[in-house]
N, C-alpha and C positions, 0 to 999 in steps of 0.2 A: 326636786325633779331634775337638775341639771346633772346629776351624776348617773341617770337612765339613758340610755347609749339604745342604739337600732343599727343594724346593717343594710346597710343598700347594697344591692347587685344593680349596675348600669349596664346596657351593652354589651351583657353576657359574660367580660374580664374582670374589672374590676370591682372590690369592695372596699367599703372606708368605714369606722365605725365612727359614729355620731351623736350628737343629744337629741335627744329627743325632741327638742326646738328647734334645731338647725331644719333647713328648706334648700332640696337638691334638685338639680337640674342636669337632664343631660345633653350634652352637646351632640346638636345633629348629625349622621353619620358618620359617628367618631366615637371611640372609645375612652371617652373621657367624660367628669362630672365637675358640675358650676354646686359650689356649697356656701351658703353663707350662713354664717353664725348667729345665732340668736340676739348676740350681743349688737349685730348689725342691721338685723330684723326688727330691734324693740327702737332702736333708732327713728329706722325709717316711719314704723309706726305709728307714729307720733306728730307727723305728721300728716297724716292722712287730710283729705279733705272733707272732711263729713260736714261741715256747717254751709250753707252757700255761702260765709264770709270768709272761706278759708282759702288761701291764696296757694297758686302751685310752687312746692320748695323740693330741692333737691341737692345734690353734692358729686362726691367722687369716690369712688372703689378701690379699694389696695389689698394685695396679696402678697406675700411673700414668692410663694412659687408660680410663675407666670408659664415656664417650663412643661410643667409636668402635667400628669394624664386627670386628675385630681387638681383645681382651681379651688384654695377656701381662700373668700374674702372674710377676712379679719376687723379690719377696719374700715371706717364710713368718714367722710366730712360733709359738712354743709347741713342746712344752709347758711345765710350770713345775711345780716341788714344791708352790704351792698351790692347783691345778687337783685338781678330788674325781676321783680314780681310781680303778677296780676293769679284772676280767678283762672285764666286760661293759658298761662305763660308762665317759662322762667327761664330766665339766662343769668346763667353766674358771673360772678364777678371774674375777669380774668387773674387780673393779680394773686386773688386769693387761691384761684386751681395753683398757679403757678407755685405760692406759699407753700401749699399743702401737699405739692407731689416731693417740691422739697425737702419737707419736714420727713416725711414718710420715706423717700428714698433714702434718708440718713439714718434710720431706723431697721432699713433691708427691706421697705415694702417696694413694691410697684403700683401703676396706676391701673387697675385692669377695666374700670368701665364707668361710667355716670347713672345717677340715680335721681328719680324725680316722681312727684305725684301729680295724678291725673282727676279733674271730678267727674267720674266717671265708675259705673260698679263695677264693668269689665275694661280694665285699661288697654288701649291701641296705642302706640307708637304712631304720630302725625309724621306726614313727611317733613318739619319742622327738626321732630326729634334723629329722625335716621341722619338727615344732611349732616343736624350737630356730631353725631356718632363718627360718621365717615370722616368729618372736618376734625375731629380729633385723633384719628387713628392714621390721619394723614402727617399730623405733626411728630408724630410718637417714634420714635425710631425704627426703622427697618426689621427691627427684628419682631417686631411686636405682628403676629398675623392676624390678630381682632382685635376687636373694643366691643364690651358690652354694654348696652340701654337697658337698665331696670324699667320698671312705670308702673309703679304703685295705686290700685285704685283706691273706692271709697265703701268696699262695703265687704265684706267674706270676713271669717273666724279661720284661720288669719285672715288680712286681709289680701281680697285678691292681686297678683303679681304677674305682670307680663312679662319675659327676659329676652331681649333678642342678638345677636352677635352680629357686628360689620366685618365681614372677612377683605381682607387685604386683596389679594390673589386673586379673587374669584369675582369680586367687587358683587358680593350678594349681601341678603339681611337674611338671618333665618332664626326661627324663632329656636327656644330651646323647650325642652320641655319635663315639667313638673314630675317627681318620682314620691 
């Protein structure tokens, strides 16, 4: 099935052809689309929280084109055994973000956002998570005008996904939404 392709129309301009795995989002009154790859989807999957022993884990987002009208996240990191875990937390290891935007910016990627699971079948963003968002988008260069919060929940075929965007500018959160 990975070589079955779908087109999406977002916000009336643009299209991108896709797999039929991939899960797209579009950014609030803007003509542009959030895509992640299935290959970053079966990731995060995997994590889900479905047992109550299941602790919250998460990582970091990269894309090649941080630019352009079309955002595909490529690649995933995390989590990592020195990331602070519990049922209802998770905060990553700093060193290790800092590792990994490394490794990826020597690759051509960028950092576009963080990703984490929630126990939860419809996942919210806790004021917890948005501060972290903002507190990241603040370090990131200038040029950077959001950061995105994934939140993974525990239950939907996929499973359900909340997306939301910290804009620079406007100092808002807004969610994006599922095509």
């Amino acid at each position: 099935m990975g070589d079955i392709t779908k087109k999406y129309r977002c916000c009336d301009h643009y299209e991108a052809i896709l797999k039929i795995e991939d899960r797209v989002f579009c950014f609030p009154q803007a003509e542009a689309l959030l895509v992640l790859r299935s290959a970053v989807l079966e990731h995060m999957y995997k994590y889900t929280q479905s047992q109550p022993s299941d602790n919250e884990a998460g990582g970091q987002l990269f894309s090649r084109n941080i630019s352009e009208n079309v955002i595909v996240v490529e690649e995933i990191t995390g989590p990592y055994k020195k990331d602070d875990q519990s049922r209802t937390h998770w905060k990553p290891n700093k060193k290790q973000l800092i590792a990994d935007r490394e490794s990826m910016f020597s690759k051509g990627l960028h950092v576009v956002g963080l990703w984490h699971t929630h126990p939860e079948p419809i996942p919210h963003p806790s004021f917890i998570d948005r501060d972290t968002c903002e507190a990241h988008l603040r370090l990131l260069d200038s040029a950077y005008t959001g950061f995105l919060m994934l939140t993974l929940g525990n239950v939907g075929a996929p499973p359900n996904l909340s997306v939301y965007l910290s804009m620079r500018n406007e100092h808002s959160w807004k969610e994006l939404i599922e095509r």
